[in-house]
C-alpha positions as CSV (number, residue, x, y, z in Angstrom):
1,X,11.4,172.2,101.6
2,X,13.8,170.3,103.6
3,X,13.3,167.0,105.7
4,X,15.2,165.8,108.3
5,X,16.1,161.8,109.0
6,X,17.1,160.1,112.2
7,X,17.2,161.3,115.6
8,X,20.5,163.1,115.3
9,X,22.6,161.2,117.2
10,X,25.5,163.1,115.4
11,X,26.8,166.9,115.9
12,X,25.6,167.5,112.4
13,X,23.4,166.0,109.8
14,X,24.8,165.2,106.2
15,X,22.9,167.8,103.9
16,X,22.0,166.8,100.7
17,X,20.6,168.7,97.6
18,X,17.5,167.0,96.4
19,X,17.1,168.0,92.5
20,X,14.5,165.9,91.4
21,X,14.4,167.5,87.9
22,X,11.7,166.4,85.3
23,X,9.5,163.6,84.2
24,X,9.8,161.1,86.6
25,X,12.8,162.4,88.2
26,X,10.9,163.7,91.4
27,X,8.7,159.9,91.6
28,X,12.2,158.3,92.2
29,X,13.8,160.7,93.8
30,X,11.1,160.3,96.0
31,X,12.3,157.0,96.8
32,X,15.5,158.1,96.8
33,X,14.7,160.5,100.0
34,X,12.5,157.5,101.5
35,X,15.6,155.1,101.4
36,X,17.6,157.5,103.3
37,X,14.7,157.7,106.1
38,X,14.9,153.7,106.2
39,X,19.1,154.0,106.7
40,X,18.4,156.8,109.3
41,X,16.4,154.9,111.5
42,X,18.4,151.6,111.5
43,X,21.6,153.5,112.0
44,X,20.6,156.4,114.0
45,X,24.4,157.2,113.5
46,X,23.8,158.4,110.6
47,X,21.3,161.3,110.1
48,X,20.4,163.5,106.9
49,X,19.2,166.9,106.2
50,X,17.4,166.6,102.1
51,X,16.6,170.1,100.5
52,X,14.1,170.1,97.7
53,X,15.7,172.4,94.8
54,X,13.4,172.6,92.0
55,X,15.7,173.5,89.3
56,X,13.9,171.9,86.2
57,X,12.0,173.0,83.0
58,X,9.2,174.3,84.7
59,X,12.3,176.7,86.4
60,X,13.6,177.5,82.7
61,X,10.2,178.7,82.0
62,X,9.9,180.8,84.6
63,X,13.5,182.3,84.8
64,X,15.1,181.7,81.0
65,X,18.0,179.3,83.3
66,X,18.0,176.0,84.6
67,X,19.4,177.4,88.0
68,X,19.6,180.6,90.0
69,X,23.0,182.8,89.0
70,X,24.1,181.7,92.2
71,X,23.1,177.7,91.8
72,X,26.9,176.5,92.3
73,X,27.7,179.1,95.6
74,X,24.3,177.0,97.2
75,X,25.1,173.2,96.1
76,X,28.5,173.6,97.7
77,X,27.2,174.3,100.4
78,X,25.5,170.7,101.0
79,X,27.6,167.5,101.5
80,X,26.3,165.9,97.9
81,X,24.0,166.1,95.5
82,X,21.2,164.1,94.2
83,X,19.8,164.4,90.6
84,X,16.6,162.9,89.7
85,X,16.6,163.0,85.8
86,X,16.6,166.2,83.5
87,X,14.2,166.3,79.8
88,X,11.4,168.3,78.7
89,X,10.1,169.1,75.2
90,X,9.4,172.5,76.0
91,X,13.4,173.2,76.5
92,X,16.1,171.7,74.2
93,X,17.9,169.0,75.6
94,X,21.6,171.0,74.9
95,X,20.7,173.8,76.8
96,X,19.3,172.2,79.6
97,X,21.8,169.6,80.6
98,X,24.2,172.2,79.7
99,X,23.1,174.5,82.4
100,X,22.3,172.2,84.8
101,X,24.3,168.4,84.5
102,X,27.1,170.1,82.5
103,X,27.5,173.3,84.5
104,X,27.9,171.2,88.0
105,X,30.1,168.3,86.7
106,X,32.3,171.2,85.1
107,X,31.9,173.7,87.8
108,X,32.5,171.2,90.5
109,X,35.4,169.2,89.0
110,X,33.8,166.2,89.0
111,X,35.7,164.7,86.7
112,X,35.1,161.1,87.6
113,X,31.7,159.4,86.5
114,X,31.3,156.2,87.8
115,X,28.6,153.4,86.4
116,X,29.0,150.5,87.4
117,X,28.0,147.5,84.9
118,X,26.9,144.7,87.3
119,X,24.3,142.1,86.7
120,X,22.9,141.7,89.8
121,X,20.9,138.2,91.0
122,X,17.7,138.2,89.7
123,X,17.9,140.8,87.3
124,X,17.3,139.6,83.8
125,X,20.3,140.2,80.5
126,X,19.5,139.5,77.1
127,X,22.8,137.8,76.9
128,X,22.0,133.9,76.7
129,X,23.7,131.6,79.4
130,X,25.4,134.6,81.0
131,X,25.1,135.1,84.9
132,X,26.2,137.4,87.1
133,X,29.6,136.5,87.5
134,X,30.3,137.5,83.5
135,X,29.0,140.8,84.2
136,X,31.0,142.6,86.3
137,X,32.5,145.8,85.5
138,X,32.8,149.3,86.2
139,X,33.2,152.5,84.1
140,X,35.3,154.8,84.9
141,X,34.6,157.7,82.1
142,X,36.2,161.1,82.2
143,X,33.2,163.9,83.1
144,X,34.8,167.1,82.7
145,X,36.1,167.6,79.5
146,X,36.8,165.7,75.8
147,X,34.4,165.6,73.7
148,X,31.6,167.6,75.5
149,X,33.3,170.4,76.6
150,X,31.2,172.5,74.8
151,X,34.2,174.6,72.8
152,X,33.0,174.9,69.3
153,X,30.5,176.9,67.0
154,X,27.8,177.7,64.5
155,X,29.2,179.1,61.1
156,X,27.7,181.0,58.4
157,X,24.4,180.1,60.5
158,X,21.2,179.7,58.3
159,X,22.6,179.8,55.1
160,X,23.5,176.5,52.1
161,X,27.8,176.8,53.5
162,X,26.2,176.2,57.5
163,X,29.3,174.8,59.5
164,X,29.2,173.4,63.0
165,X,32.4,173.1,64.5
166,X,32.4,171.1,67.8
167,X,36.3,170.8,69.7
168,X,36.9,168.2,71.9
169,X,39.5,169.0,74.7
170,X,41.7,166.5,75.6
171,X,44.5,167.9,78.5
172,X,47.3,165.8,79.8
173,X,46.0,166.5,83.4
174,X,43.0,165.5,82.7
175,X,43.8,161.9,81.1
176,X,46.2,161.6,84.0
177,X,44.1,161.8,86.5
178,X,41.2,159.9,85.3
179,X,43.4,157.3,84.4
180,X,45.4,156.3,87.5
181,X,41.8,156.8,89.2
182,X,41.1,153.8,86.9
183,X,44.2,152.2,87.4
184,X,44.0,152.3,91.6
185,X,40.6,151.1,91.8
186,X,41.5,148.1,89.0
187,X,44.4,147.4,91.2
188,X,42.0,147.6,94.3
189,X,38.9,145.7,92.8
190,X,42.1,142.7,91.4
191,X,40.5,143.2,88.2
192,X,42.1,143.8,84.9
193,X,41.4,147.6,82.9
194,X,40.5,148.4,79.4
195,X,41.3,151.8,78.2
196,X,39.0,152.9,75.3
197,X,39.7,154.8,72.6
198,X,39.9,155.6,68.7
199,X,43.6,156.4,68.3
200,X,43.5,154.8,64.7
201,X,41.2,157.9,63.4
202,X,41.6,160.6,66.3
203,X,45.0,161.2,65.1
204,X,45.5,163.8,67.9
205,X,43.0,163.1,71.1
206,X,43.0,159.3,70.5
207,X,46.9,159.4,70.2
208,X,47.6,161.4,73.2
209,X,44.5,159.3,75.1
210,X,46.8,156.1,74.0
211,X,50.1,157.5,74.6
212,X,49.3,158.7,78.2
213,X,47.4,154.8,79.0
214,X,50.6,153.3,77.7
215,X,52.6,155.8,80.5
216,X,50.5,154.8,83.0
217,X,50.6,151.2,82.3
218,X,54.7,151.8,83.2
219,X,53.4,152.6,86.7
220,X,51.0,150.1,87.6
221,X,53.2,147.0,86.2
222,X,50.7,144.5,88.3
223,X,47.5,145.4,86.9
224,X,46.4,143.6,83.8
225,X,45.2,146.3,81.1
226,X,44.7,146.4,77.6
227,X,43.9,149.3,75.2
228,X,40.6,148.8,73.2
229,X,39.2,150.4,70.2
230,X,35.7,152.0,71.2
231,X,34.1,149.7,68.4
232,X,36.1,146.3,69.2
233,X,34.7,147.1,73.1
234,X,31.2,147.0,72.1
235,X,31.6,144.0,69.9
236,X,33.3,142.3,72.9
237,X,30.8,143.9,75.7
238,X,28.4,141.6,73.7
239,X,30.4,138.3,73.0
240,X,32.5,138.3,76.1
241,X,31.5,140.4,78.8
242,X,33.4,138.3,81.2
243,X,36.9,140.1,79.5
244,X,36.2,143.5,81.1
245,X,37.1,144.6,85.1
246,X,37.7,148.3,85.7
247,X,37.1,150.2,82.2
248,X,38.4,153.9,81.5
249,X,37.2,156.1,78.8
250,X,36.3,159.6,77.2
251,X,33.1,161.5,78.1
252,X,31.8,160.6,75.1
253,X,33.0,156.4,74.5
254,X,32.1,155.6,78.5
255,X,28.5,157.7,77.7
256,X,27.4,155.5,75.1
257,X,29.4,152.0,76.1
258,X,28.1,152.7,79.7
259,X,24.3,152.8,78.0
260,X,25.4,149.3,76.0
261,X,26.3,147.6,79.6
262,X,22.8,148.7,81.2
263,X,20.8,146.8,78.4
264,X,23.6,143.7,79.5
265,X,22.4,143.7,83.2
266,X,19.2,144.9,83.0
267,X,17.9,147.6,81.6
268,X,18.3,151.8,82.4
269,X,16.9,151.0,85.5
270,X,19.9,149.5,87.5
271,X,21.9,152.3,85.6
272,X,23.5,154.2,88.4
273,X,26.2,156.7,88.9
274,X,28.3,158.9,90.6
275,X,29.8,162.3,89.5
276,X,32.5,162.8,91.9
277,X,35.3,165.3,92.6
278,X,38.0,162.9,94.3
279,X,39.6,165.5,96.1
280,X,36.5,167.0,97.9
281,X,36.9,170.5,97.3
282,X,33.2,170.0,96.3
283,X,30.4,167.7,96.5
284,X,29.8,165.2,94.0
285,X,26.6,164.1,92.6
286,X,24.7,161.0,92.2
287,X,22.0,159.9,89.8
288,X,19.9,157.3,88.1
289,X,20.8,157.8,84.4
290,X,17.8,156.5,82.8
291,X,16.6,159.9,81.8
292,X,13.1,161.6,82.4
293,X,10.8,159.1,80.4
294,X,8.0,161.4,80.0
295,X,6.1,158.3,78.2
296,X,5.6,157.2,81.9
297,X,6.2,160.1,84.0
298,X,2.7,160.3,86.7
299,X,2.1,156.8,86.1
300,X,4.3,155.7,89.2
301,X,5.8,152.6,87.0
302,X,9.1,154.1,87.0
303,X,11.9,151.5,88.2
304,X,13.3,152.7,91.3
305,X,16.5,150.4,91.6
306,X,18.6,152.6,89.6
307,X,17.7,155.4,92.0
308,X,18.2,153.2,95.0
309,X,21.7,152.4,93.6
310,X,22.8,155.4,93.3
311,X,21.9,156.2,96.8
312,X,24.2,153.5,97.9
313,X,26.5,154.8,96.1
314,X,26.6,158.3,97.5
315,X,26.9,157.1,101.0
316,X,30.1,155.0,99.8
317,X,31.4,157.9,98.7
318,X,30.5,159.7,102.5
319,X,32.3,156.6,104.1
320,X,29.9,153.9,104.9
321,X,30.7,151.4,101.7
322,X,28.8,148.6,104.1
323,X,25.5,150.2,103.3
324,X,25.8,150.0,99.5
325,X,26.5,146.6,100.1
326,X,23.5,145.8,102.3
327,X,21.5,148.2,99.9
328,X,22.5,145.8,96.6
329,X,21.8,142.7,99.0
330,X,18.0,143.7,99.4
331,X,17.9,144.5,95.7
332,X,18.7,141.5,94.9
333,X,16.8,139.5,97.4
334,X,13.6,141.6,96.1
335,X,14.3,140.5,92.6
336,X,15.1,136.7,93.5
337,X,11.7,136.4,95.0
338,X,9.8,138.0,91.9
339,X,7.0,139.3,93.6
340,X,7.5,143.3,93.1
341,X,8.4,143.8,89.5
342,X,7.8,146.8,87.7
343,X,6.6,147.5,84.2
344,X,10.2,146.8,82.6
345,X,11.0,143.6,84.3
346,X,7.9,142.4,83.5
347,X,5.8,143.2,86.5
348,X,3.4,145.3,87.7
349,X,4.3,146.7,90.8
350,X,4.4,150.1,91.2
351,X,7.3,152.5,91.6
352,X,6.9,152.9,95.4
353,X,5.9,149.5,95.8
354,X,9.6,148.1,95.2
355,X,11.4,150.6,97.5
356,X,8.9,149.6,100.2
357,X,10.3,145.6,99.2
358,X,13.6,146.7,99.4
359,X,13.0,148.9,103.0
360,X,11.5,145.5,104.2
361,X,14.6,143.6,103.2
362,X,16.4,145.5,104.2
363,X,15.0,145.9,108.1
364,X,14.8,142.4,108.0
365,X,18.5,141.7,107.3
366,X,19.3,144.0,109.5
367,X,17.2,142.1,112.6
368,X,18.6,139.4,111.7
369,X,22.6,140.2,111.3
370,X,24.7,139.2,114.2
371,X,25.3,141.6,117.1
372,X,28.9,143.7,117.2
C-alpha cells in the first residue's frame, strides 16, 4: 500500500519503506507515517511517497524468510527506511533479526548506529537532581561488524562436549571509520568522546579497538577524548552522566550501554536511532528501539516519542536538520504540559493521542514562528 503526503511541490517525492514489523511496531509506525503527513503539509516543499512492506513473522510463516530473495534489490530502491520493531514467539529472535535488522545493516553498509542519549524537558530520569543539561550524549556504535557478525558455530551439536563458537570481527577499516565518524561529530557537537572498550581481557579486538582510538586521537588533537572500560562507563553513566559528549563503541558495548542511557532519560520510549551508510551508496534506516512489546501490542498504549524521534532523525539525515529540532521542541512542550502521558510516564493517553499533541504543537509553533 503506498500513501502519498503533500501536494508535491517538488519534481519528486522522497520514498520511504514502511516496515512496521511485529507487536506494536505497525501502532507506531502508524504515527510515524502520520508525522510525516503533518511535515508535508506545513512545508509543502517537502513531500513523501511511504510503502507498506510487511516483512514480519506472520511473512516467516508464510515464506520460511523474513524478506523476499530479492528484499535488498527493493529497499534500495527507496530514499530510507523505516523499521517499526521486530519479535514474535513463534520465530526465534536470532533468525529473525538476522534476516531482517542484521541482513540490511550488513547488506547496506550501515555501519553507523546512532542513539542519541538526551534527556529531554519534561521527561522523567531515575537519576536524582539530574536535569537535562547532565544528560546529553550521543552513541555512536559500530553496526556492521564485531561482535555480531554472525561468524561462528555449533560443535559436536546435541551431545555432553556441545561447543558454541561465536568470532567477533574486528577490521582496521571498520574501527577507522566509525571512529573519525565519532571524532567529526564530537569536534562538531564541541563535546568531548569516550571510546569504549575491554582492551584489559580482549587481548586482540579490545587492543586493536584501543590502539586504533589512540591513532585517531593523533589526528583530532582539539577534541577532548578518553578511552573507557565498558564496565567503568556504566558505573560512570550512573554517577556522572554529565562526563560523556560523543561516545564510540562496539556493536555489542554501544547495544547494551545505549539500553542503560534510555532508562537515564526516560525510558525505551525516547530510544531512537539511525542506521546509516554515510556515504549514500544506500539508504539508511531509522527506528524506535524499544522492541515489539507484545505485553501491550493492540492496546494502543505504546509510547510513540521514540518513533517520532526517529522520524526526526531521518529527515536530518535527508537534509532538513531544522525539523528534528522543531520535532524535539513539540515533544518537549507536550511533556512540559503533562496532559497526554502514556502508560509508561504515568499517564493514560493513548498511543495516537500523543502524536496528535505533538502534530498540534507542532502547527502551532509553526503559526506562530516569524515570517522569512
Amino acid at each position: 500500500m503506498t500513501e502519498e503526503f503533500g501536494e508535491k511541490l517538488t519534481p519528486l517525492p522522497y520514498r520511504i519503506a514502511l516496515l512496521p514489523g511485529d507487536g506494536i511496531g505497525p501502532e507506531v509506525t502508524d504515527e510515524a507515517a502520520r508525522l510525516l503527513g503533518a511535515v508535508s503539509r506545513l512545508d509543502p516543499a517537502i513531500t513523501f511517497e511511504v510503502e507498506r512492506l510487511a516483512w514480519n513473522a506472520d511473512y516467516f510463516l508464510e515464506h520460511g524468510t523474513m524478506m523476499p530473495p530479492d528484499g535488498l534489490q527493493i529497499l534500495g530502491e527507496f530514499d530510507a527506511i523505516f523499521l517499526g520493531a521486530v519479535g514474535d514467539k513463534r520465530v526465534p529472535d536470532h533468525i529473525a533479526l538476522r534476516q531482517l535488522i542484521f541482513a540490511i545493516r550488513q547488506g547496506f553498509d550501515q555501519y553507523v548506529n546512532l542513539r542519541p542519549v538526551k534527556l529531554l524537558r519534561g521527561a522523567p530520569t531515575p537519576l536524582v537532581d539530574r536535569t537535562e543539561s547532565d544528560i546529553d550524549m550521543v552513541f555512536v556504535r559500530e553496526n556492521s561488524e564485531g561482535e555480531y557478525s554472525g561468524v561462528g558455530s555449533l560443535e559436536y551439536a546435541g551431545t555432553p562436549d556441545e561447543v558454541a563458537l561465536q568470532t567477533s570481527v574486528f577490521s582496521r577499516k571498520g574501527i577507522e571509520r566509525v571512529m573519525r565518524f565519532a571524532f567529526d561529530m564530537a569536534r562538531a557537537r564541541h563535546q568531548p568522546l569516550q571510546s569504549i572498550s575491554k582492551g584489559n581481557a580482549l587481548n586482540y579486538s579490545g587492543v586493536l579497538w584501543d590502539r586504533i582510538f589512540a591513532e585517531t586521537c593523533e589526528l583530532y588533537p582539539d577534541v577532548e577524548a578518553e578511552n573507557l572500560l565498558v564496565d567503568a562507563a556504566a558505573y560512570h553513566m550512573v554517577r556522572t552522566p554529565e562526563r560523556f559528549g560523543v561516545v564510540v563503541a562496539s556493536n555489542l558495548f554501544g547495544d547494551i550501554l545505549t539500553d542503560l542511557g534510555a532508562a537515564l532519560a526516560g525510558g525505551l520510549g525516547f530510544a531512537a536511532s539511525a542506521n546509516l551508510c554515510p556515504g549514500k551508496e544506500f539508504p539508511s534506516m531509522f527506528e524506535p528501539v524499544h522492541g515489539s512489546a507484545p505485553d501491550i501490542a493492540g492496546r494502543h498504549a505504546a509510547n510513540p516519542i521514540a518513533s517520532l524521534w526517529a522520524v526526526g532523525m531521518m529527515l536530518s539525515d535527508l537534509g532538513y536538520a531544522h525539523w528534528e529540532r522543531w520535532i524535539l521542541d513539540a515533544v518537549e512542550s507536550v511533556l512540559l504540559e503533562g496532559s497526554w502521558r502514556t502508560p509508561d510516564l504515568g499517564g493514560h493517553a493513548r498511543t495516537r493521542d500523543v502524536t496528535d499533541a505533538v502534530i498540534q504543537a507542532l502547527e502551532t509553533s509553526q503559526r506562530l514562528a516569524p515570517s522569512a
